[in-house]
C-alpha positions as CSV (number, residue, x, y, z in Angstrom):
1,X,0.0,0.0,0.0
2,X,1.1,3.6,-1.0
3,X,1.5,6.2,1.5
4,X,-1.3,7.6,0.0
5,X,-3.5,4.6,0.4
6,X,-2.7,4.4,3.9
7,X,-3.6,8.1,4.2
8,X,-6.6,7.3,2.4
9,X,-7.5,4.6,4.2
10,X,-7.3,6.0,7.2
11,X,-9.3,9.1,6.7
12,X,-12.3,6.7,5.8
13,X,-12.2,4.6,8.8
14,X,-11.7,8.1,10.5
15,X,-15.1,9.5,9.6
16,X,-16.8,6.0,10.0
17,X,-15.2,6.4,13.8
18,X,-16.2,9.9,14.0
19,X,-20.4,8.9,13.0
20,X,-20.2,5.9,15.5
21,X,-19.0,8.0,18.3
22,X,-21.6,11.0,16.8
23,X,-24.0,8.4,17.3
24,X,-23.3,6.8,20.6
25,X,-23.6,10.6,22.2
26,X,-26.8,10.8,20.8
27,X,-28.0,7.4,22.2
28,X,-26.5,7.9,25.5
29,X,-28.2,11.2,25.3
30,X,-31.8,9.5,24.9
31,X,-31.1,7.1,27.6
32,X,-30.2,9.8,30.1
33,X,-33.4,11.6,28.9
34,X,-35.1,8.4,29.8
35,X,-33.5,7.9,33.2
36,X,-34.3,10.8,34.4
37,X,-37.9,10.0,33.8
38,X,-37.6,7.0,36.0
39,X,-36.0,8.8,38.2
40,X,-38.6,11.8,38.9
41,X,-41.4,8.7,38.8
42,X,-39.1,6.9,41.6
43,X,-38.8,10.0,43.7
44,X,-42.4,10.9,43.6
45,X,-43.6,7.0,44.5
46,X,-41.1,7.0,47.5
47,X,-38.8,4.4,45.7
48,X,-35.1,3.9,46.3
49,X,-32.9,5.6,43.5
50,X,-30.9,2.3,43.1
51,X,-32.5,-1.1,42.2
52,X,-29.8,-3.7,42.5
53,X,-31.7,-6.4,41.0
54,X,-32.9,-4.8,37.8
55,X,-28.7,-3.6,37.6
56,X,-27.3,-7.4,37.7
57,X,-30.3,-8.4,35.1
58,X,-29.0,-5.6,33.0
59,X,-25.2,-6.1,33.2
60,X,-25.8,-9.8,33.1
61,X,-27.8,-9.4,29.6
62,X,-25.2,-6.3,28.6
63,X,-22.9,-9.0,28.8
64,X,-24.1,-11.5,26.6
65,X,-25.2,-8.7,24.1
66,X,-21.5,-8.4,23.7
67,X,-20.3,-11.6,23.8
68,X,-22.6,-12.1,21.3
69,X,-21.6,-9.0,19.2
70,X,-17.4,-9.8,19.6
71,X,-17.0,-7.2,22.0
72,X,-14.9,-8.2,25.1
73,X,-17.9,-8.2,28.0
74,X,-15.5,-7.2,30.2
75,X,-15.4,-3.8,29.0
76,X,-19.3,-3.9,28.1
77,X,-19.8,-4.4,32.1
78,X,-17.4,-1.9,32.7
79,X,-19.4,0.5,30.9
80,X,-22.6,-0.1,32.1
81,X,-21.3,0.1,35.4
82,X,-19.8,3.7,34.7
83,X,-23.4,4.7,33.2
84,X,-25.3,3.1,36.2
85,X,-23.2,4.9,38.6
86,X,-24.3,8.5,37.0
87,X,-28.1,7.3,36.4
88,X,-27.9,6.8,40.4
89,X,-26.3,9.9,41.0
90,X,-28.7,11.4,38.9
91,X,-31.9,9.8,40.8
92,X,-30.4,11.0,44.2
93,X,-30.2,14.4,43.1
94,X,-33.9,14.5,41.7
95,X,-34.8,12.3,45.1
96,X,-33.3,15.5,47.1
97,X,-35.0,18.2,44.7
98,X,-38.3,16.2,45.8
């Protein structure tokens, strides 16, 4: 492969990059608009901002998502974990406003 081939090539795979990551900020962005609408319904019916059970259920099926999709399920939990921990922060905060 040329130089310019490489450069090429990499510019594509670039902006492919670029539109996944465009796209995961808009997803995460819906889910957070969407977890803040539990939370305000868990605050106003007295419910606990964390539900342990429905978090393993959800890393236990983010987990075989990946596995399923070739991406190390480590990591997936890993995520999820990081994204859980700021839906409950999150759900506090609205549980205080409340």
């Amino acid at each position: 492969m040329t130089d310019l081939d490489v450069s090429t090539e990499l510019g594509r795979l670039r902006g492919t990059i670029d539109n996944i990551d465009a796209a995961l900020v808009h997803l995460l962005a819906e889910r957070f608009k969407c977890t803040q609408q539990v939370g305000a319904l868990k605050a106003r019916s007295g419910l606990p901002p964390a539900d342990k059970g429905r978090e393993e259920r959800q890393i236990t099926r983010l987990r075989s998502l990946a596995t399923d999709a070739g991406l190390d399920p480590v990591f997936a939990e890993k995520f999820l974990n990081f994204v859980i921990a700021e839906v409950i922060m999150h759900h506090e905060r609205i549980a205080e406003a409340n």
